[in-house]
C-alpha positions in Angstrom: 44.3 23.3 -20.1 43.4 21.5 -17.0 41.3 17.9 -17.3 41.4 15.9 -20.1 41.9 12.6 -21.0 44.6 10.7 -18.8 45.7 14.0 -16.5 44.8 14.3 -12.7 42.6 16.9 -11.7 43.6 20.2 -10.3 42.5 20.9 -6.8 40.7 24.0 -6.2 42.8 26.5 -3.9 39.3 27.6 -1.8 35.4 27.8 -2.5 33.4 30.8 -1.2 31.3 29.7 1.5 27.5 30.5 2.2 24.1 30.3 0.2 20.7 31.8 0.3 18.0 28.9 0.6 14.8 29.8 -1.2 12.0 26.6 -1.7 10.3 27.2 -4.7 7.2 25.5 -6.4 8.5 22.0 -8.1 8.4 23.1 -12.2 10.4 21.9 -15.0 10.8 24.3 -18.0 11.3 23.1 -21.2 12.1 25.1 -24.6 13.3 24.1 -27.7 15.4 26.6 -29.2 15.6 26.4 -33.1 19.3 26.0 -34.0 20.5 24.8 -30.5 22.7 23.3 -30.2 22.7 21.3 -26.8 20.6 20.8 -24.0 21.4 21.7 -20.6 19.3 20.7 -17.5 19.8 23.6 -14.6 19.1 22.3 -11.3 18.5 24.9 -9.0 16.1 25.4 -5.6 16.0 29.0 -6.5 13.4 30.1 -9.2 15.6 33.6 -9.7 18.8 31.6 -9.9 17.4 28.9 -12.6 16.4 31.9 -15.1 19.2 33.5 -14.6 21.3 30.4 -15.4 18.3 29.9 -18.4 18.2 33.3 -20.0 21.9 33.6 -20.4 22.5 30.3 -22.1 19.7 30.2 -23.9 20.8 33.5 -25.3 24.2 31.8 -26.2 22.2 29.1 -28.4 21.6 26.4 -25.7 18.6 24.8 -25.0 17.7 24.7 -21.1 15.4 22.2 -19.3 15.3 23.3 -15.6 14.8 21.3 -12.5 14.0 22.4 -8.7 16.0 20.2 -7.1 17.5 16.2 -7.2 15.1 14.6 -7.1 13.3 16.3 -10.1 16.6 16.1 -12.2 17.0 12.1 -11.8 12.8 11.9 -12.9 13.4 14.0 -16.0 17.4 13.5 -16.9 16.4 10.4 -19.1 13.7 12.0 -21.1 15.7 15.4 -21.5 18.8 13.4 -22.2 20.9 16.4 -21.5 23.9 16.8 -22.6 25.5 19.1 -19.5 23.7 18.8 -15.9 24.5 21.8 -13.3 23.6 21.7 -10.1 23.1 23.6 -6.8 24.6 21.5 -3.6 21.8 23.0 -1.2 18.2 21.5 -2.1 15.1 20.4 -0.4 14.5 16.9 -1.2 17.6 15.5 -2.7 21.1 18.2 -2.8 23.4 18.5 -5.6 26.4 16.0 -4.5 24.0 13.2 -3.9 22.4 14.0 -7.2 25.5 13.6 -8.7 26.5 10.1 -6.7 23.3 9.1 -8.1 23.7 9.7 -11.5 27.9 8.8 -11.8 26.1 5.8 -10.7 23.7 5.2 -13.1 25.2 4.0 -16.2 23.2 5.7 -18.5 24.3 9.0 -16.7 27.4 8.2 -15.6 29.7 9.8 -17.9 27.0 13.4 -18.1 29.3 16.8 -17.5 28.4 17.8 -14.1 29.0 21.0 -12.9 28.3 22.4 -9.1 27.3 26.0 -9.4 26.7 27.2 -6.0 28.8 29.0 -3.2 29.9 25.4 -1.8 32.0 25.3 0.9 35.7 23.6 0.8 34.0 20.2 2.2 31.1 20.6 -0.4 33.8 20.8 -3.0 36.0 17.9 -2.1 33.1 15.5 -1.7 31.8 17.0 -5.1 35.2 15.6 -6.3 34.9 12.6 -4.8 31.6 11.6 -6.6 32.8 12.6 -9.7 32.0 16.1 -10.4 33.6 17.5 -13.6 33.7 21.7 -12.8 32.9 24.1 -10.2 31.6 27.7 -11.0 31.3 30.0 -7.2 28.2 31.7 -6.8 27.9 34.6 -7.6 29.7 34.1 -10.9 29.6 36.4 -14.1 27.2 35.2 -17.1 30.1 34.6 -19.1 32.3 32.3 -16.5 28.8 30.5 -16.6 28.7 30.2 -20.3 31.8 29.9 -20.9 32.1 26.8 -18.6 29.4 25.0 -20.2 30.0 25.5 -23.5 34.0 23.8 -22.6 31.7 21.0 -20.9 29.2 20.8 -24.2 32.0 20.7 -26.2 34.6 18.0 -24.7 31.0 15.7 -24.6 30.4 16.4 -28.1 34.1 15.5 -29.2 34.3 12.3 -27.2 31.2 11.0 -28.1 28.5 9.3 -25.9 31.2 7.0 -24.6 32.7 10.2 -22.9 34.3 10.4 -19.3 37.6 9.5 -18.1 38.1 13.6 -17.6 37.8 15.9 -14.8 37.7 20.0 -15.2 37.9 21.3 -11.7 37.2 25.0 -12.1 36.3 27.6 -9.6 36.6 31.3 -9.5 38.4 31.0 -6.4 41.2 28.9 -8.0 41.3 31.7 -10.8 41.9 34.2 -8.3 44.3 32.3 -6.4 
């Protein structure tokens, strides 16, 4: 399996290109789901998008906080304490690879699973990589790719500990394909 402790990352072949931009009203949704178990903040622009991402891991035993853009996600990220973050690249305010700069920067963030989910363009990709994302997921992607992906992320966090990182899961459905 690609990533894990000590081995290089695999470079994605190609990222779909292109995104829909819808501004939404700022709102962070909040559920605790009895048995859950981890939390997931879903950092999205577009309302539609953010249930979507929501609903289907919710339904999968997660519990989701949601954010509307970077911004949002670096206020509330230290009170959710999430254990996965995903993010869109293209938001108003603050985008999704400057989020993540700003919170592999923060060392109470730094070692968080990030993954992009968003149809992110090669560039997009590589400077996602070089901030330190851990896993890329095209738009549109299939609800299990989605959960599927988060549940690896959950899981390689919860067997490492809080002193996790050192691990890089470069994933795309391009790279599948290819």
């Amino acid at each position: 399996m690609p990533g894990g402790p000590g081995r290089a990352p695999s470079p994605p072949h190609r990222a779909e290109v292109g995104k829909t931009r819808t501004r939404w009203p700022t709102s962070t949704y909040s559920r605790g789901v009895p048995g859950a178990s981890r939390r997931v903040l879903v950092v999205d622009d577009n309302k539609v998008i953010r249930q979507l991402i929501r609903v289907n891991l919710e339904l999968e035993g997660f519990e989701v906080v949601t954010a509307a853009d970077g911004a949002e996600c670096l206020e509330v990220v230290h009170q959710v304490r999430p254990d996965v973050i995903t993010l869109d690249v293209v938001m108003p305010r603050l985008d999704g690879i400057r989020t993540a700069g700003r919170l592999r920067a923060d060392p109470r963030t730094r070692d968080l699973p990030l993954a992009i989910i968003s149809a992110c363009s090669q560039h997009e990709v590589e400077a996602g990589l070089g901030v330190g994302v851990d896993a890329f997921l095209s738009k549109p992607f299939e609800p299990a790719e989605l959960v599927g992906l988060v549940r690896r992320l959950a899981e390689r966090r919860a067997g490492e500990g809080s002193a996790a990182g050192g691990y890089r899961d470069v994933e795309s459905r391009a790279e599948q394909a290819g």
